[in-house]
C-alpha positions in Angstrom: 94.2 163.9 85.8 91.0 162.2 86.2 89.5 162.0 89.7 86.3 159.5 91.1 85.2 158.2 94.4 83.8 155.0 94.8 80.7 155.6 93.2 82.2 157.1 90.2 81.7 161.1 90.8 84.2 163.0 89.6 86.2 165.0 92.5 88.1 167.5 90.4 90.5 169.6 92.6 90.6 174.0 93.2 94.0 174.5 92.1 94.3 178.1 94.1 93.0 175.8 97.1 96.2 173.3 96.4 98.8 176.0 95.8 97.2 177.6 99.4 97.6 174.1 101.1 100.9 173.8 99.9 102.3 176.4 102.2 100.2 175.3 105.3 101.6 172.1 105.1 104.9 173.6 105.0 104.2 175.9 108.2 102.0 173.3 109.8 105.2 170.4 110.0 107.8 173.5 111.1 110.1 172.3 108.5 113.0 173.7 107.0 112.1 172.8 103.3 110.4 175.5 101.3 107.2 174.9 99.8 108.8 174.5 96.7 110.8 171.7 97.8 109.7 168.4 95.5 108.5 166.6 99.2 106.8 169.0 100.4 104.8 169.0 96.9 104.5 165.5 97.2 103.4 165.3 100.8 100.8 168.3 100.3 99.1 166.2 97.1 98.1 163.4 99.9 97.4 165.8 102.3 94.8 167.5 99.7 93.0 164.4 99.5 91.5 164.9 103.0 90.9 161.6 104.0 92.4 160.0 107.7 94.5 157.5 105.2 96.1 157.8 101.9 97.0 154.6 100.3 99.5 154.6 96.9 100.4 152.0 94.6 102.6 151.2 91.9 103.8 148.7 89.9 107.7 147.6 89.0 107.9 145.2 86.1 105.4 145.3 83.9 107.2 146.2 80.3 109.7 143.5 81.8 110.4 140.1 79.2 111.4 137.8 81.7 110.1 137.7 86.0 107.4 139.0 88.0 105.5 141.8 88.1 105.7 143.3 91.8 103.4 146.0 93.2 103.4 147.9 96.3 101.5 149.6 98.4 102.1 152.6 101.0 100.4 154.5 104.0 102.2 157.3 105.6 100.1 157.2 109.0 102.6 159.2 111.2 103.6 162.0 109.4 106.1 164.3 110.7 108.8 166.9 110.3 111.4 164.2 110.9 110.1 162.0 108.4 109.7 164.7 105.5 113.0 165.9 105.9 114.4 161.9 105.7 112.5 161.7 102.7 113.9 165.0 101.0 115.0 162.7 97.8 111.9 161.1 97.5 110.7 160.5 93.8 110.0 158.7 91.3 112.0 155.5 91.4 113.1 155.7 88.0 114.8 159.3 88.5 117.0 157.7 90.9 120.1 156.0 91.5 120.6 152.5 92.6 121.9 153.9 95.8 119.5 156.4 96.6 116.5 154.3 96.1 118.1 151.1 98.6 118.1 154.5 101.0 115.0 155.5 101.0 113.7 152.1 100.5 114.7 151.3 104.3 113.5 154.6 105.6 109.9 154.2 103.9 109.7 150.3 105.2 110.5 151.5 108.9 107.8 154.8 108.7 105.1 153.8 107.0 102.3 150.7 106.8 103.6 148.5 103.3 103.4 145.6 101.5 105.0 144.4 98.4 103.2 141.7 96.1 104.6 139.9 93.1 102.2 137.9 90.5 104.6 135.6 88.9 104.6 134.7 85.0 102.6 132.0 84.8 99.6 133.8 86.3 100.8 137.1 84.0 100.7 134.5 81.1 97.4 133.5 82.3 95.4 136.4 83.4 97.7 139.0 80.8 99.9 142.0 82.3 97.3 144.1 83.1 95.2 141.7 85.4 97.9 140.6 86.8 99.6 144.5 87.8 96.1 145.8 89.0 95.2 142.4 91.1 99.3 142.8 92.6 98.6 146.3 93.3 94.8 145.5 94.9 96.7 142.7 97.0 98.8 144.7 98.2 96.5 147.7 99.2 94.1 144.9 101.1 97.2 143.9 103.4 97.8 147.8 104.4 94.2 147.9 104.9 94.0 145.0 107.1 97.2 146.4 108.9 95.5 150.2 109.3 92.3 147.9 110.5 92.6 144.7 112.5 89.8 142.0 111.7 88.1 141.3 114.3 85.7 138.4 115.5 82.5 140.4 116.3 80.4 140.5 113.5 79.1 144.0 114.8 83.0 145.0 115.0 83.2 143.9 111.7 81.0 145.8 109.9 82.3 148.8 112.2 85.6 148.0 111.0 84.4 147.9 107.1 82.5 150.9 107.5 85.0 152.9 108.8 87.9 151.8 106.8 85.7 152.8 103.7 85.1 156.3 105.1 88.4 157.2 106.1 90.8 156.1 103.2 91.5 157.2 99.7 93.9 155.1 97.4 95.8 156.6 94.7 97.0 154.3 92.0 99.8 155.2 89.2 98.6 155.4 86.1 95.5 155.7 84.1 93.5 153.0 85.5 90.9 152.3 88.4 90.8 148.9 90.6 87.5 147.5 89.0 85.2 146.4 91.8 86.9 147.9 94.7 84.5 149.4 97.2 87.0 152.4 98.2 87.4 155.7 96.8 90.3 155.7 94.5 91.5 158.0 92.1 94.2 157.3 89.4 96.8 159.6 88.9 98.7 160.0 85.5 102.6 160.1 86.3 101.6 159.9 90.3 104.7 158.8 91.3 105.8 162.3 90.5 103.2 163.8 92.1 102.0 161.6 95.4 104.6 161.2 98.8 102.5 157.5 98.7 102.7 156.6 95.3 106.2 157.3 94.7 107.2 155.4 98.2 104.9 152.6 96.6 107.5 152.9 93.2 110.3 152.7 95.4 109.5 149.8 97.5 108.3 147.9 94.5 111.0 148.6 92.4 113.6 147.8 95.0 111.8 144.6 95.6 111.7 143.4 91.9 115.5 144.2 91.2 116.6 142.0 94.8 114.0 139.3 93.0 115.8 139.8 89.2 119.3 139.2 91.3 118.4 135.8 92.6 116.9 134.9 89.4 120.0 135.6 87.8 122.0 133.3 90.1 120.1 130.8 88.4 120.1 131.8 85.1 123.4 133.9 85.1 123.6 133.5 81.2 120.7 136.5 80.6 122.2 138.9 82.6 119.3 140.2 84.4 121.6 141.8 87.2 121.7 144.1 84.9 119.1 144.6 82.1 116.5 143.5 85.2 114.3 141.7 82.5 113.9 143.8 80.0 113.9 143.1 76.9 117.1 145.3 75.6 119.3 144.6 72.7 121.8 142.2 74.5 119.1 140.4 76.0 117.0 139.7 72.8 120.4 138.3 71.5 121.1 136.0 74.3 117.6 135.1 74.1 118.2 133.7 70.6 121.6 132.0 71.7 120.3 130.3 74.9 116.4 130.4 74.1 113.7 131.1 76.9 113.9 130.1 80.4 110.6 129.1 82.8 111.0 133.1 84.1 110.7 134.5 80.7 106.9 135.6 79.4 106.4 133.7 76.0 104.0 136.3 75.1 105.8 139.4 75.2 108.4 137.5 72.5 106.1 136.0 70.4 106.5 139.1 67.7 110.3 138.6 67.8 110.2 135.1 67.2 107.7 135.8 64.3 110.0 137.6 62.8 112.9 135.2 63.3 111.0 132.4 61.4 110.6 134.6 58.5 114.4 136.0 58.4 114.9 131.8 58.8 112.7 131.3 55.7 115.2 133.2 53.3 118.8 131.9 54.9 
């Protein structure tokens, strides 16, 4: 895990001072749940950053073949015993069900400063995947910001305002890369959303989001089935890709490899 403020400086973390935070943060919210409990571990990782603000993001979508790629952005600024113990099933959106997720989806939008951004595929096309996830999930982390800090119309308020907001917030961002040109501290975290309360809200919201997006898109375009493969490029869809051919929410360049190889098979039939 690789850790930098906004100047670059690594901020590697005291594991023995982690595993001691752990059980304040347990004893300091009066809770029920152990310090082994997987939220309590989650909450204590933002906690250890030691910043006012913790923003995390993630991304939902971008290994998708066809739709959006969505990004999110969360800011637990009340923090309580209440709220922990709602969130007692909070992970990684991909480790849970349909149900629980649509749960704790509701719970996060109602305790928590959000926003949810989706870069659509002609811009992904455009810019490429990448781009296009990191400038969702910096979108996204500039409306929480501008939430968390009102603009205001005093230029001597302003710069307040900036100076502040830079001193008081970390972001942590899933994954393995930084926001380039970003003036806050940040920190990526490999496999955060397993790790970070923030980040793995940010996975739920976004993921949520995408898959209510992929079910309008398939009202449209009900021959792809992406109520249920969401997008991605499985088996079925790959074959009803080849039956019905691309649609205007599909991304040309994630198939141009399969229809490569399609014009070669064609060569020998």
């Amino acid at each position: 895990m690789d850790t930098y403020n906004k100047f670059g400086h690594d901020l590697s973390e005291d594991e023995i001072e982690i595993e001691k935070n752990n059980k304040k943060t347990s004893k300091r919210l009066n809770t029920t749940l152990t310090v082994d409990s997987r939220v309590v571990q989650l909450f204590t990782f933002d906690f250890n950053q030691k910043r006012r603000f913790v923003i995390g993001t993630d991304e939902a979508g971008r290994g998708c073949g066809a739709g959006g790629v969505f990004a999110s952005a969360v800011c637990f600024d009340k923090r309580s015993k209440e709220l922990i113990e709602k969130l007692e099933d909070l992970n990684d959106s991909k480790k849970l069900s349909a149900k629980k997720r649509e749960a704790l989806y509701d719970i996060i939008k109602e305790n928590s400063i959000n926003s949810t951004v989706c870069i659509e595929v002609e811009e992904i096309e455009r810019i490429n995947i990448l781009n296009a996830s990191l400038k969702a999930m910096r979108l996204a982390i500039e409306d929480v910001i501008n939430q968390l800090y009102p603009f205001s119309d005093s230029r001597e308020k302003m710069i307040a305002r900036n100076m502040l907001s830079r001193s008081e917030i970390m972001i942590l961002i899933d994954g393995n890369k930084r926001i380039w040109d970003f003036d806050y501290s940040q920190r990526y975290v490999v496999k955060g959303d397993g790790k970070s309360a923030s980040i793995a809200a940010a996975s739920i919201l976004a993921k949520v989001s995408r898959d209510r997006y992929m079910l309008k898109l398939d009202e449209e375009f009900p021959q792809y089935n992406w109520k249920e493969n969401a997008g991605y490029l499985t088996k079925e869809h790959m074959a009803l890709i080849d039956k019905y051919g691309l649609s205007k929410y599909h991304r040309p360049s994630y198939l141009q490899k399969h229809f490569a190889k399609q014009e070669q098979l064609n060569l020998f039939n």
